[in-house]
N, C-alpha and C positions, 0 to 999 in steps of 0.2 A: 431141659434135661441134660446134666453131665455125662460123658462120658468116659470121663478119664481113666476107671479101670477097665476099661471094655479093649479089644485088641483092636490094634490102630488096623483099620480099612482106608485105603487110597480112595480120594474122592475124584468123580472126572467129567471133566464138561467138555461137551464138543460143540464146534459152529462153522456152518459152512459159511463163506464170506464171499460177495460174487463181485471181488477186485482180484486183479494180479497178485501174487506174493509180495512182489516187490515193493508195493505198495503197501500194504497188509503190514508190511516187516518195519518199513521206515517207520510209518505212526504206531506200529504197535511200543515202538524203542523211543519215541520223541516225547520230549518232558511237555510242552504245549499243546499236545494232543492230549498226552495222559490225562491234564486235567477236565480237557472236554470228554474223555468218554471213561473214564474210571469209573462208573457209577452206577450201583448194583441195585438200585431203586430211583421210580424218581423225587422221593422226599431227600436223597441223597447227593453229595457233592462233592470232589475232590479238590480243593482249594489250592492245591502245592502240590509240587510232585518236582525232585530232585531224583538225577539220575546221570552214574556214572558207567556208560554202558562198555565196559572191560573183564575179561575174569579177573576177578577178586576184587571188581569197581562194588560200589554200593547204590541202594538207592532206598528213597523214602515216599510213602505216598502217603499224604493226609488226607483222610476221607472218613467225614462225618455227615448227620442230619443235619439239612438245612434249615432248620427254625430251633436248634436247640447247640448246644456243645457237646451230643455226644459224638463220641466218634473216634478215631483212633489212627497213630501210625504205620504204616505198614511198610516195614522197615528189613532189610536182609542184603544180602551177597550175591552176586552173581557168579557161579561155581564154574560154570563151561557155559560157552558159548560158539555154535557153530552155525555160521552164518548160513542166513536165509532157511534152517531148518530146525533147529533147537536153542531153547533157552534155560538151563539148568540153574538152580536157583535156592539159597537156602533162607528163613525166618525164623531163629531163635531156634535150630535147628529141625526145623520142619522143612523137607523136601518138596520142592515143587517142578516142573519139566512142562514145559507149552512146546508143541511140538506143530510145526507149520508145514501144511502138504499143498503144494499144487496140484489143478486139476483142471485140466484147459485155462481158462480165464478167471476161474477160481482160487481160493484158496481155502483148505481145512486147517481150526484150529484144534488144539485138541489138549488139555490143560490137566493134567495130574499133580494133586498136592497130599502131602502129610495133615490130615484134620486137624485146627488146634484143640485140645483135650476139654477147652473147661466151653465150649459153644456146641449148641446143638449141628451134629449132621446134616437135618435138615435144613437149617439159615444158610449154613455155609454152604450148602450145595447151590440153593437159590441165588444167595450172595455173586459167586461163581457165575450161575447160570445169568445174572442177570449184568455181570458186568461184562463177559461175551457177547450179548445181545444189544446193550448198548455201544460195546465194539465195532459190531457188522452196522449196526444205524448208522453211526457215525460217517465210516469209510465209507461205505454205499449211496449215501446222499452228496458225498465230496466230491467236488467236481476235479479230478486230479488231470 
């Protein structure tokens, strides 16, 4: 279901992650991480992922089904950048902002984006939800 003339609602995923920030922060920003945990299902993959992490650097994630070609690049601007707590961010002008809280030994993420118009709310939210999730797997099982 489209919704491209409906009024744009901010979509938002949160995840508590039970590593330091610091930790949290490095692989959330590192290109050889990204491709291990970029992955919002697990028929899905992210095979690439280039990243230039400065304001106004760029970065590209490819991430597709793995037994087929669909899939797509995910591709934008890094707007501001303030270390170790926010990542502002744009996609073909769609807003995005991950915002990183510490909390004793913890860390909350917390991910606010612009919908894109022509995908259900629903995908994209799970999409989200699940590439968070596979985040906190990731760093959680790392032996850092």
């Amino acid at each position: 279901m489209k919704h491209k003339d409906q009024p744009v609602k901010k979509l938002v995923s949160v995840i508590l992650v039970e590593k330091q920030l610091a930790d949290v922060w490095k692989y959330w920003n590192d290109a050889d991480a990204i491709m291990q945990w970029n992955i919002p299902f697990d028929d899905w993959h992210c095979p690439a992922a280039g990243i230039d992490f400065r304001e106004g650097g760029m970065f590209n994630f490819r991430m597709e089904q793995k037994n087929s070609r669909e899939g797509f690049d995910y591709v934008g601007v890094y707007d501001e950048i303030i270390w170790m707590e926010s990542i502002e961010s744009n996609s073909g002008g769609r807003k995005c902002i991950v915002e990183f809280q510490a909390i004793d030994n913890n860390t909350i993420i917390r991910e606010t984006f612009d919908p894109d118009p022509f995908t259900s709310l629903d995908l994209q939210q799970s999409f989200t939800d699940g590439v968070l999730l596979s985040f906190k797997k990731f760093i959680e099982n790392k032996s850092l």
